[in-house]
C-alpha positions as CSV (number, residue, x, y, z in Angstrom):
1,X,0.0,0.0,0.0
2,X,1.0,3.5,-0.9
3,X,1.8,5.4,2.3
4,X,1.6,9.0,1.0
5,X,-2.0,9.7,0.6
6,X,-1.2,12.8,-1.6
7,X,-0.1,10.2,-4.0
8,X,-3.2,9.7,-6.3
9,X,-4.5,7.2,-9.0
10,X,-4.6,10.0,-11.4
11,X,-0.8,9.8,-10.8
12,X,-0.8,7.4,-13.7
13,X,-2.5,9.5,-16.5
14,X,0.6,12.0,-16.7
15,X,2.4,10.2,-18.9
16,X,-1.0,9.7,-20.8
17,X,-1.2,13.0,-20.9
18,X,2.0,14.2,-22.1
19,X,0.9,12.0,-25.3
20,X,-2.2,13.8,-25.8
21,X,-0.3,17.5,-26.0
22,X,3.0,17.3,-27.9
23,X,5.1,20.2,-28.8
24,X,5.9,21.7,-32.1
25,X,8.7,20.6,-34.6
26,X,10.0,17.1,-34.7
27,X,7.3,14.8,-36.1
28,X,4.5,13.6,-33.6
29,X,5.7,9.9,-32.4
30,X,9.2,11.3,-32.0
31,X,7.8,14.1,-30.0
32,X,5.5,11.4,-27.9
33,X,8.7,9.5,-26.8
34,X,10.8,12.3,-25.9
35,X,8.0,13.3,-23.1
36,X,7.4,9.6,-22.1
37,X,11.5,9.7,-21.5
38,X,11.4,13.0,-19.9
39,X,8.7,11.3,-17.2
40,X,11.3,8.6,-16.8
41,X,13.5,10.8,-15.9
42,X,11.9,13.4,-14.0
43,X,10.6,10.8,-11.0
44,X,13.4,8.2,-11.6
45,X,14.6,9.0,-7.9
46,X,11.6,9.8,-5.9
47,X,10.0,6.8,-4.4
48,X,6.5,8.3,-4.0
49,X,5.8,9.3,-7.9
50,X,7.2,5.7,-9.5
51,X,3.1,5.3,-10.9
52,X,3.8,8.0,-13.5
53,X,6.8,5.9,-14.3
54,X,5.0,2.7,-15.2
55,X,2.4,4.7,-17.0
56,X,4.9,6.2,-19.4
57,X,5.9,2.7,-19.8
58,X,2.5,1.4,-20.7
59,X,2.2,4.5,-23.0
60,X,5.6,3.5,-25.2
61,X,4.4,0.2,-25.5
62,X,1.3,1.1,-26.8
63,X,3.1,3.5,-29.6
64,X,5.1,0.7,-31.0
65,X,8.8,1.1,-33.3
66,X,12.3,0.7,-31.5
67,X,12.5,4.3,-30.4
68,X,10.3,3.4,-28.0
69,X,12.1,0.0,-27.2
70,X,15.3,1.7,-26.7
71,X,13.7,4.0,-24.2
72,X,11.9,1.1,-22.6
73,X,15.1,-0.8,-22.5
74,X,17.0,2.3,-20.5
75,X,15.1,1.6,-17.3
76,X,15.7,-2.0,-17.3
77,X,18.5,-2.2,-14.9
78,X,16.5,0.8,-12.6
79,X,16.9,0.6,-8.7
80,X,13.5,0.7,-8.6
81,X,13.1,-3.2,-9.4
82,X,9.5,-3.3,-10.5
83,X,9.9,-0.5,-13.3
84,X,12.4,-3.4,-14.6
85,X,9.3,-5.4,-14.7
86,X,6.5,-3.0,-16.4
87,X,9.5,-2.5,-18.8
88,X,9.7,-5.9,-20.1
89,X,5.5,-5.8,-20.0
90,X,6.0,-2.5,-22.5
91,X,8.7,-4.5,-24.5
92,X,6.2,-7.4,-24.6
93,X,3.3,-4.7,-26.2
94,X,6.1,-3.5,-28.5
95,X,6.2,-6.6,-29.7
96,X,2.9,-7.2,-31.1
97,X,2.0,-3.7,-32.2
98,X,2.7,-1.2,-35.0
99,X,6.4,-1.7,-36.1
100,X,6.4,-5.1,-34.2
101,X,8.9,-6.5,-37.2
102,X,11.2,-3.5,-36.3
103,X,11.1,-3.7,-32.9
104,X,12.1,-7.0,-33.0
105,X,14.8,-6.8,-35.5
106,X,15.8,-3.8,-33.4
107,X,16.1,-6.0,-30.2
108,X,17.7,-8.8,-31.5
109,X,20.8,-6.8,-32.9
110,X,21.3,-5.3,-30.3
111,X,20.0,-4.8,-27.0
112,X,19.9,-8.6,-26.8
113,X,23.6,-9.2,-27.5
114,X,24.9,-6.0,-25.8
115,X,27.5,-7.2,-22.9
116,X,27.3,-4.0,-21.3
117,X,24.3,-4.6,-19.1
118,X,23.1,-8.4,-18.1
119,X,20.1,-6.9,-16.9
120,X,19.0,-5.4,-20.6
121,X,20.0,-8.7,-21.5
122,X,17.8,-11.1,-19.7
123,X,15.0,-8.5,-19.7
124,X,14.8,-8.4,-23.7
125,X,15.5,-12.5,-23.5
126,X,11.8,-12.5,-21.5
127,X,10.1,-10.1,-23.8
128,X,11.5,-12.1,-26.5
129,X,10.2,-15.9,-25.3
130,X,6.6,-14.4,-25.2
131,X,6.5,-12.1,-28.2
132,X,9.3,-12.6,-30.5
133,X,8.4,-15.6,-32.3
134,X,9.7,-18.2,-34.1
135,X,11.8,-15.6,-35.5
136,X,13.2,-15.1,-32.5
137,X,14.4,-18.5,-31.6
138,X,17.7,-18.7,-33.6
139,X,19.0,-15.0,-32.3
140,X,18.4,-16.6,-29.0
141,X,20.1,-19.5,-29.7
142,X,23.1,-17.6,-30.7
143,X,23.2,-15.4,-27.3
144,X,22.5,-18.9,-25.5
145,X,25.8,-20.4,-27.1
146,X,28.0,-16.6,-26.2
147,X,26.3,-15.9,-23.0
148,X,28.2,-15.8,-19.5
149,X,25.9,-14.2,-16.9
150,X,24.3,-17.2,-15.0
151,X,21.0,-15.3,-15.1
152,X,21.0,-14.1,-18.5
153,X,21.7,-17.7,-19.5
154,X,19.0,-19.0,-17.6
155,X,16.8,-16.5,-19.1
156,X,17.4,-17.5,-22.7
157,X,17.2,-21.0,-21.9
158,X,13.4,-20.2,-20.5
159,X,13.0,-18.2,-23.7
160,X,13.9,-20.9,-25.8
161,X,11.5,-23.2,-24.3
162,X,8.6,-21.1,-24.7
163,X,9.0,-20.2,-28.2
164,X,10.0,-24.0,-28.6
165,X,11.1,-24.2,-31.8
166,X,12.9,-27.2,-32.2
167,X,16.1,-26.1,-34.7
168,X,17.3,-23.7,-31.9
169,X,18.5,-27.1,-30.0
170,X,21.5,-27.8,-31.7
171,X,22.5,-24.5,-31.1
172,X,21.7,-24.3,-27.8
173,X,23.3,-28.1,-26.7
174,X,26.8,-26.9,-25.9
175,X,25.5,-24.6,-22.8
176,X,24.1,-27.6,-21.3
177,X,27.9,-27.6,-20.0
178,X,27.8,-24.7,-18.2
179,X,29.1,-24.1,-14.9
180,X,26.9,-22.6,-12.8
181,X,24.2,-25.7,-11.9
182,X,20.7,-23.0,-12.3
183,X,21.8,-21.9,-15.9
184,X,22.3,-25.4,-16.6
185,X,19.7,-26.8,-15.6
186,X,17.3,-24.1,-17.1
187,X,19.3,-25.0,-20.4
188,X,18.6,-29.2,-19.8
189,X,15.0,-28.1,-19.2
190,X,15.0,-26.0,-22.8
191,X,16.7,-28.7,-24.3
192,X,14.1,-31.6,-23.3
193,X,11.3,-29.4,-24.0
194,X,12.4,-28.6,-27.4
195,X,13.5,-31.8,-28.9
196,X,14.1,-35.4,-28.5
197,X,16.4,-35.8,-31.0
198,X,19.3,-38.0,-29.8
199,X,22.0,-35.9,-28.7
200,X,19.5,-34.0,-27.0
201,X,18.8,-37.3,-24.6
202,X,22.2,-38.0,-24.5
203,X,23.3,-34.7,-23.0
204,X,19.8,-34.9,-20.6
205,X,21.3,-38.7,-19.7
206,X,24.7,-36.8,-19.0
207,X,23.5,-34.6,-17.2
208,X,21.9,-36.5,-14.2
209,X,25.6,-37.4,-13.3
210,X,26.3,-33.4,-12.9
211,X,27.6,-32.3,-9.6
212,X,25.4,-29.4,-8.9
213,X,21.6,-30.6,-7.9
214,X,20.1,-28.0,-9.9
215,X,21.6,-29.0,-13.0
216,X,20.7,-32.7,-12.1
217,X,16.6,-31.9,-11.3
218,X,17.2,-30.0,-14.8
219,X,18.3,-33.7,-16.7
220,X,15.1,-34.7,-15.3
221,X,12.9,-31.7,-16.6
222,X,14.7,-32.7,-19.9
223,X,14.0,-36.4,-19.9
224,X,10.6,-36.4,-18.6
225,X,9.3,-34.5,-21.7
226,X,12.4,-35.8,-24.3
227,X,12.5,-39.6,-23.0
228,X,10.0,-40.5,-20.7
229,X,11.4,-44.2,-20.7
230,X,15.0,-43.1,-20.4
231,X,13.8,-41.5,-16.8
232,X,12.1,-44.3,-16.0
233,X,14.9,-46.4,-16.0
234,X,16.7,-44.6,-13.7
235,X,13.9,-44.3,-11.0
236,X,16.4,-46.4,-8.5
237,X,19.9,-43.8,-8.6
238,X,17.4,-40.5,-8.8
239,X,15.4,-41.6,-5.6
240,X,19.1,-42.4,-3.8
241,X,20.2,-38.8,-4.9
242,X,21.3,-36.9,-1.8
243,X,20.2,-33.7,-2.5
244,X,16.3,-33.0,-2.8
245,X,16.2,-30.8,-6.2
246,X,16.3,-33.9,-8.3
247,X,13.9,-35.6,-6.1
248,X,11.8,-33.2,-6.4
249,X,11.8,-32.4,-10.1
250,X,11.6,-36.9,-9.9
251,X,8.1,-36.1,-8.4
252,X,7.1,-33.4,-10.5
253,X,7.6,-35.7,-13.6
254,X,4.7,-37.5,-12.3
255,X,2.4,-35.2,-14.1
256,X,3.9,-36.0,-17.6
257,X,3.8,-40.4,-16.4
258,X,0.2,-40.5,-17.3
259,X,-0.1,-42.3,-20.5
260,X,0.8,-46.1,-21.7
261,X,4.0,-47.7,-20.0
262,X,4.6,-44.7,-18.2
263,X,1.6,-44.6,-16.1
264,X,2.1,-47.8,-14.8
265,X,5.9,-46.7,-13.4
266,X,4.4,-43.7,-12.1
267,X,1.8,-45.6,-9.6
268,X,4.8,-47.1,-8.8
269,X,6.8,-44.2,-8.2
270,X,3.8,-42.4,-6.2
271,X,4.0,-45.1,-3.4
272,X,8.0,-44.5,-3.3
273,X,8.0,-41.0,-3.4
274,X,5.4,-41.0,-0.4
275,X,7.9,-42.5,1.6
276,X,10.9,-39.7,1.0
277,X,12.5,-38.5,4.0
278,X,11.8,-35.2,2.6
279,X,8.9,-33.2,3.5
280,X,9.3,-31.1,0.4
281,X,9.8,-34.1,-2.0
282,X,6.3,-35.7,-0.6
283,X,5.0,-32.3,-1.1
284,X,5.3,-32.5,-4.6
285,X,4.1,-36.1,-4.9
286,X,1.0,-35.6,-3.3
287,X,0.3,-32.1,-6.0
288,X,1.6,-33.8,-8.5
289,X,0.2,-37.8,-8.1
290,X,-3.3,-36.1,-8.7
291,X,-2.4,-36.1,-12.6
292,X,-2.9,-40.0,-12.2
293,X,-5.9,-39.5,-11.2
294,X,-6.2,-43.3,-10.3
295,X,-8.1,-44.1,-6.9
296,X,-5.7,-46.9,-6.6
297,X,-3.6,-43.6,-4.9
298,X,-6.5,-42.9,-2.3
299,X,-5.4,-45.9,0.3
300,X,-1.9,-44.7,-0.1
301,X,-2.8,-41.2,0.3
302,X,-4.6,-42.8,3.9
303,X,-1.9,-44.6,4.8
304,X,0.3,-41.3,4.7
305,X,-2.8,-39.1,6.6
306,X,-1.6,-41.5,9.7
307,X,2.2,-41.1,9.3
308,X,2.7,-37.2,8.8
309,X,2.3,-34.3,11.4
310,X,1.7,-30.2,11.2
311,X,1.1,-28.7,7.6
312,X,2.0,-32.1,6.1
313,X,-1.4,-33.4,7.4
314,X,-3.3,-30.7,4.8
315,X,-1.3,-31.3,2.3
316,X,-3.0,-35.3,1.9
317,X,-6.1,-34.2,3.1
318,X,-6.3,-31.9,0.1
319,X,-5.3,-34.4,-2.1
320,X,-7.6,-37.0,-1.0
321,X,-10.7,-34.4,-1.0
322,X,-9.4,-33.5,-4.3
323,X,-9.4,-37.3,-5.6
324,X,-12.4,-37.9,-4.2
325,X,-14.7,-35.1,-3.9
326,X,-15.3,-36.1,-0.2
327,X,-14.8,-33.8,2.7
328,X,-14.1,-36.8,5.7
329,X,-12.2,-34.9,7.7
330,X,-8.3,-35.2,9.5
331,X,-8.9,-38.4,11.0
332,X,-7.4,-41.2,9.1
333,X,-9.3,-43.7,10.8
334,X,-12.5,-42.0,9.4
335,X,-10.9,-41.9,5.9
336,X,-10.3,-45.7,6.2
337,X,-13.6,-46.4,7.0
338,X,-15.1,-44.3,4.1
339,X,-12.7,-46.8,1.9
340,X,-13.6,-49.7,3.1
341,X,-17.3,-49.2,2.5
342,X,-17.0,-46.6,-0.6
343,X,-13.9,-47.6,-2.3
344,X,-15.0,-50.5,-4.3
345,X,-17.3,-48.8,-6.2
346,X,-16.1,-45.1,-6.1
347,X,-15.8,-44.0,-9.5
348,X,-13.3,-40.4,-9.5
349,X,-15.2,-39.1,-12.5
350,X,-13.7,-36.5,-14.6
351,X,-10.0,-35.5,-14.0
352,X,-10.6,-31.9,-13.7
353,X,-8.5,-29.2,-16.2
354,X,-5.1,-28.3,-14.5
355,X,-5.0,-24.4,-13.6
356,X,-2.2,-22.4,-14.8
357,X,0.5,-24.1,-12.6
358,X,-0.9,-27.3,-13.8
359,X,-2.2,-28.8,-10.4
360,X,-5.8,-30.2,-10.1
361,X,-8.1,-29.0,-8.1
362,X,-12.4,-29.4,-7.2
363,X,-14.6,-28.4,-4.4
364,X,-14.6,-31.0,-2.1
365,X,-18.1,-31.8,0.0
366,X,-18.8,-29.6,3.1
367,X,-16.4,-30.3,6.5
368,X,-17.8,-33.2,8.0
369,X,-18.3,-32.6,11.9
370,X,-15.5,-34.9,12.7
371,X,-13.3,-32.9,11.7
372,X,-12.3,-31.3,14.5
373,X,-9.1,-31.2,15.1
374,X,-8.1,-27.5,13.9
375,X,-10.8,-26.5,16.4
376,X,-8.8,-27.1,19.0
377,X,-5.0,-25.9,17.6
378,X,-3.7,-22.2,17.8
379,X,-5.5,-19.4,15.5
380,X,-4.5,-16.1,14.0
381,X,-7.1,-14.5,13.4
382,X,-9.5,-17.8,13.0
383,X,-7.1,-19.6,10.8
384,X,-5.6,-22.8,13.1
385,X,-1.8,-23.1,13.1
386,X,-1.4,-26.1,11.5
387,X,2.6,-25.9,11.0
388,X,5.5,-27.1,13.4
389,X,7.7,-25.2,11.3
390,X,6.6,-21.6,10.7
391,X,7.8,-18.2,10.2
392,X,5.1,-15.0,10.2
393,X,5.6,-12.5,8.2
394,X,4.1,-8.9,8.3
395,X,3.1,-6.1,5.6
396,X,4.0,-3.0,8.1
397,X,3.9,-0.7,5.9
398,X,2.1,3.2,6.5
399,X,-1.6,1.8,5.9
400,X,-0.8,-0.3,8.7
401,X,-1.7,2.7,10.8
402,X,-5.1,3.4,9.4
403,X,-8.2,2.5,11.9
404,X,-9.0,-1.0,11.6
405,X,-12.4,-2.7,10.5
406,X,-15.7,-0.7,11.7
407,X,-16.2,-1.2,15.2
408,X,-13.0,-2.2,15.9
409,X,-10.4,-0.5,18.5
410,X,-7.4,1.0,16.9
411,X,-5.3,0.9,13.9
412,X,-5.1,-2.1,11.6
413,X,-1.3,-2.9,13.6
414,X,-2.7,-2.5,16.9
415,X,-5.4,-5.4,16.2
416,X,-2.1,-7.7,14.4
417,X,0.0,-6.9,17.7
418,X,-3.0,-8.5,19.9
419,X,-3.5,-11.5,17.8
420,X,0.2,-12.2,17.4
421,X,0.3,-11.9,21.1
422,X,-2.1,-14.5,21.4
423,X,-1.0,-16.8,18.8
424,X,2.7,-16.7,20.1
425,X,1.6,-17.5,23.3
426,X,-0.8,-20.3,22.5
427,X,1.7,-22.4,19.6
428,X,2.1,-25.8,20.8
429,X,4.9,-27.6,22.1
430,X,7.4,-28.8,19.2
431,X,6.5,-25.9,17.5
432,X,9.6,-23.5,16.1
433,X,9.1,-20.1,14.2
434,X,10.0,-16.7,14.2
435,X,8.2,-13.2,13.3
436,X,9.7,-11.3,10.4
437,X,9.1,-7.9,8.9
438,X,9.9,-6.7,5.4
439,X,10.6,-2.9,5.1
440,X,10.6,-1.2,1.5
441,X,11.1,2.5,2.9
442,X,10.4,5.8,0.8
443,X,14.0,6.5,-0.1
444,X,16.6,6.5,-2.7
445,X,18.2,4.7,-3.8
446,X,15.8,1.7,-2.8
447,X,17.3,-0.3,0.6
448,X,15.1,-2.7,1.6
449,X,15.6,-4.6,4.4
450,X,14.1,-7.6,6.3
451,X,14.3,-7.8,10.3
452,X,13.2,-10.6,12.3
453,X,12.3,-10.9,16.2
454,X,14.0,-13.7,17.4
455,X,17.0,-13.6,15.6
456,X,16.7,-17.8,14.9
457,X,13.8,-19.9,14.3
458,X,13.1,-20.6,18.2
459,X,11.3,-23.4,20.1
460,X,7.7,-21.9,20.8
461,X,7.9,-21.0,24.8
462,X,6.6,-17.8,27.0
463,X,9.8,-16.4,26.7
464,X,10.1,-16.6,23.4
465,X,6.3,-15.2,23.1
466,X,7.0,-12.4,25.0
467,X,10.2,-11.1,23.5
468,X,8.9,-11.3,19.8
469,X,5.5,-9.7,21.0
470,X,7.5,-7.0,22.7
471,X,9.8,-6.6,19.6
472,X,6.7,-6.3,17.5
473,X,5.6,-3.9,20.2
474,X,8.4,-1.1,18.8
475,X,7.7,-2.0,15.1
476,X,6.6,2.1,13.7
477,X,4.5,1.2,10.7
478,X,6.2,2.5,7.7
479,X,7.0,2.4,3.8
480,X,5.4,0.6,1.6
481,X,4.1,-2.5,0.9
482,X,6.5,-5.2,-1.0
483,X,6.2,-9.2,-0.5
484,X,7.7,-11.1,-3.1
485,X,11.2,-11.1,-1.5
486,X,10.6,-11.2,1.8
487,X,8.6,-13.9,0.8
488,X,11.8,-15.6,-1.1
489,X,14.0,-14.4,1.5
490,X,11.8,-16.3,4.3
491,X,11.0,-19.0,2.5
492,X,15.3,-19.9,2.4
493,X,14.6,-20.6,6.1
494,X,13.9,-24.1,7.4
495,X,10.2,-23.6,7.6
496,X,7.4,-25.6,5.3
497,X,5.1,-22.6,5.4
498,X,4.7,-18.8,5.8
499,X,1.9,-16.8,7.4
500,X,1.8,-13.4,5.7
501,X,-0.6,-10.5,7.3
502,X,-0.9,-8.1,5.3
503,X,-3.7,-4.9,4.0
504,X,-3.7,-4.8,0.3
505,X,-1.8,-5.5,-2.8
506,X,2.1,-4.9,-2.9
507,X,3.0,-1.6,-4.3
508,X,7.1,-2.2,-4.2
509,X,9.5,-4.7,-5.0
510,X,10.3,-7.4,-7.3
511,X,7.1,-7.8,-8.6
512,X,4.5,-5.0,-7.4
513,X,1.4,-6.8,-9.5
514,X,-0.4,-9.5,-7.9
515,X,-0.6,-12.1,-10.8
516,X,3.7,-11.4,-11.1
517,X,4.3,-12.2,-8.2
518,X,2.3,-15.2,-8.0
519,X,3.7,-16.7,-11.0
520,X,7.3,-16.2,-10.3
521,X,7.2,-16.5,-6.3
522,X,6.0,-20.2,-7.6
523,X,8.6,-20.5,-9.9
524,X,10.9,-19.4,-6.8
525,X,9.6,-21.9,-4.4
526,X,9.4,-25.1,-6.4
527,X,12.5,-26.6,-4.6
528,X,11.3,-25.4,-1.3
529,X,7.7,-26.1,-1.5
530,X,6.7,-23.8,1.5
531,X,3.0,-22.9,1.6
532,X,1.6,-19.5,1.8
533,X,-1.1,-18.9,4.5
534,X,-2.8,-15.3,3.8
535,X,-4.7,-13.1,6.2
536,X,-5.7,-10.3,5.1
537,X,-6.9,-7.2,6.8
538,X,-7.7,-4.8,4.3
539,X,-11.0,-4.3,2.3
540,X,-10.6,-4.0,-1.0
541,X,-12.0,-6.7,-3.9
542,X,-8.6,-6.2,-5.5
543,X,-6.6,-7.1,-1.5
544,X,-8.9,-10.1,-1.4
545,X,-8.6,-11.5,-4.7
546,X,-4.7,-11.5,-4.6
547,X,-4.4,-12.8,-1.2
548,X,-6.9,-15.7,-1.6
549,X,-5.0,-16.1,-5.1
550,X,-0.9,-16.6,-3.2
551,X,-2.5,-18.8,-0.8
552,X,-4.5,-20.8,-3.5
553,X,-0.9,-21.1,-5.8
554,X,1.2,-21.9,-2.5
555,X,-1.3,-24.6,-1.1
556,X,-1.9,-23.0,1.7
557,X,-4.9,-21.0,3.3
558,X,-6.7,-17.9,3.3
559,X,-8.6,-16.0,5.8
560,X,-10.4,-12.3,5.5
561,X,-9.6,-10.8,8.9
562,X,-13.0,-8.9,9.0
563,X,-15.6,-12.3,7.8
């Protein structure tokens, strides 16, 4: 939320108009862009007018022709990271309006081969994999093959595969070898996705024996959609693999096992993954399992309900609602008693259509009123603490101090101190966690920063409750709002889910629009798997929908403060 109130909407139309009034002499688009790059500049260090920023950009990618990309391409690498963002969106308008065959041309000579910035580079790479075509896939290619930055590798690789044309693999084979395990493994990924030609699955077959785990869960990325059989073959070393990242992407593949051979492997595979020492690698093989959408999965999804603890316990109880349509509650006894007398003849109907993360989800029946168990756990504001390993984190920013719901005492914080109070006090025994804050103050250049109140995710105690409630105590509400690394930066700790308060929709950081952030924060999290439990306080349709939405995307809850 914006925490200067003299900051308006309207804020956005000055770059709109601008457009509407040009001045004499040079010829009209020329004189368009020049004001658009004079709003860039104007506001490029105040914190409080960045709206008129990404409205210019929205403006030059509606008028189209690489005068406008270049100037779009200039803020790029700004401090203020979401501009980079709205750039690339402009770039992607560029793309498909007038002078789109320009623009790209334009791009691909040379802001996409520049070695002067790495940012420019991997922004244009994006832009690129979503509007530049087939066209677009053998310039890639080429910066693929030259490029050094990690990131910007990793970047072209993801380009690559969502143009997918398959001539840009030969080209893009020989950075399968790079060094740094992420870039590799983005290109493996590429590679899988956009051929099965066979040096493609030999390189993929190769590159399970990498050392870095990312490179190795990449291999598997690769095989799954190059060589399903090849993968399946070597089930036995990838389920010994030490590290989790190729377990995990080992589970994932079980949403591409469905058909022929294959399927039968991946029932198989289900009941093995189940058993992983890893809470993050069963994780993925209960989302992922539902692909099967076999009800032979449903007594092995019971068994599991009476072998794992805290959030784990949802996790399979949303699976087995979602495989069944039935609502039977947390008690596995219960669920094995619905099997025994429904399971013969249950018929799973319809495999619904995967949403846009490809997982599987229907309404499930109302709560039966044995399920009971979250009654009678710790609650933030209604929603039961479910977790044994948790970290909270708080949107403090300005609107934090605005009065709370009608007919409630005090600001918005005040209410969040009391129930963190509460909760803190109440969290079970066994229970570890920690309180964080992320800050993204009005300054420049941009320093945000996250704190934490415990220093160390701490055994839940009185004395533990009592210092983080006092440290929350001193916490001045401030800055704006900004999520999507505090979320990344919280989910690196040793936690399998966040609880994130919060009033509104991010206005800072990384990613400052909701759908953004979603999509990449996934993207971020695969290989940690931590769910996202939302409360919101705010009151806005917009605040609701996007907080319901991260929960939704993260597998974990949401709760509206005020219902």
């Amino acid at each position: 939320m914006n925490p200067r109130s003299h900051v308006r909407a309207a804020a956005v139309l000055v770059a709109l108009a601008a457009v509407a009034a040009p001045a004499s002499g040079a010829p009209r688009e020329e004189r368009d862009v020049a004001s658009l790059r004079a709003t860039l500049e104007k506001h490029a260090k105040d914190p409080y007018e960045q709206r008129p920023r990404t409205g210019a950009l929205r403006a030059l990618g509606r008028l189209g022709g690489p005068a406008a990309a270049e100037v779009v391409c200039g803020v790029l690498g700004d401090p203020f990271v979401h501009v980079r963002d709205h750039a690339v969106s402009a770039l992607i308008d560029l793309l498909e309006g007038p002078e789109a065959d320009a623009t790209r041309a334009w791009l691909m000579a040379g802001p996409l081969v520049d070695r002067t910035s790495a940012d420019v580079r991997r922004g244009v790479a994006t832009a690129l994999g979503v509007r530049g075509g087939p066209t677009a896939a053998a310039a890639l290619a080429a910066a693929a093959a030259k490029a050094g930055d990690p990131p910007v590798l990793g970047a072209l690789a993801r380009a690559l595969e969502r143009v997918g044309d398959p001539a840009a693999a030969t080209t893009l084979l020989p950075a399968a070898a790079a060094r740094d395990g992420a870039a590799a493994g983005a290109v493996l990924r590429a590679l899988g996705g956009l051929s099965k030609d066979a040096a493609v699955v030999a390189a993929l077959e190769a590159g399970l024996a990498r050392k870095e785990p990312l490179a190795r869960a990449g291999a598997v990325d690769g095989l799954v959609a190059a060589a399903p059989a090849a993968l399946v073959a070597r089930v036995d070393a990838l389920l010994a693999d030490k590290a989790v990242e190729p377990r995990i992407a080992l589970a994932d593949a079980l949403s591409r096992l469905t058909d022929g051979e294959a399927r039968a492997a991946a029932l198989a595979l289900f009941s093995r993954l189940a058993e992983d020492p890893s809470w993050r690698v069963r994780a993925a093989c209960y989302e992922a399992g539902l692909a099967l959408w076999d009800k032979a999965l449903v007594p092995l999804l019971v068994e599991r309900l009476r072998r794992e603890h805290g959030r784990m316990v949802g996790d399979v109880v949303r699976a087995l609602e979602t495989l069944t349509g039935e609502a039977v509650g947390r008690d596995p006894d219960l669920w094995a008693s619905w099997w025994s007398t429904r399971g013969p003849g249950l018929s799973l109907g319809a495999r619904p259509a995967p949403d846009r993360f490809g997982r599987f989800r229907r309404a499930a029946r109302p709560p039966s009123a044995a399920d009971a168990e979250d009654r009678r756990t710790a609650a933030f504001y209604r929603l039961p603490v479910q977790s044994t390993q948790l970290a909270f984190l708080f949107d403090y920013s300005g609107s934090m101090r605005d009065a709370g719901r009608a007919g409630a005492k005090g600001s918005k914080a005040d209410a969040a101190r009391a129930e963190f109070a509460q909760v803190a006090a109440a969290l079970g025994k066994g229970t570890v966690y920690d309180l964080f804050v992320y800050r993204y103050l009005g300054e420049y250049p941009p320093a945000p920063r996250l704190t934490r109140a415990l220093g160390a995710l701490t055994a839940a105690n009185a004395a533990a409750a009592r210092k983080a409630s006092e440290w929350l105590g001193k916490e001045v509400p401030r800055g704006f709002g900004a999520f999507y690394d505090g979320l990344v930066a919280v989910a690196a700790e040793e936690v399998d889910t966040i609880v994130l308060l919060s009033d509104g929709v991010p206005s800072m950081g990384t990613y400052d629009r909701g759908f953004r952030l979603i999509d990449e924060f996934v993207r971020a999290n695969r290989f940690r798997r931590v769910a996202v439990d939302t409360v919101l306080v705010g009151t806005k349709g917009a605040d609701r929908e996007f907080m319901a939405d991260l929960a939704d995307a993260t597998g974990g809850r949401f709760m509206d403060a005020g219902n």
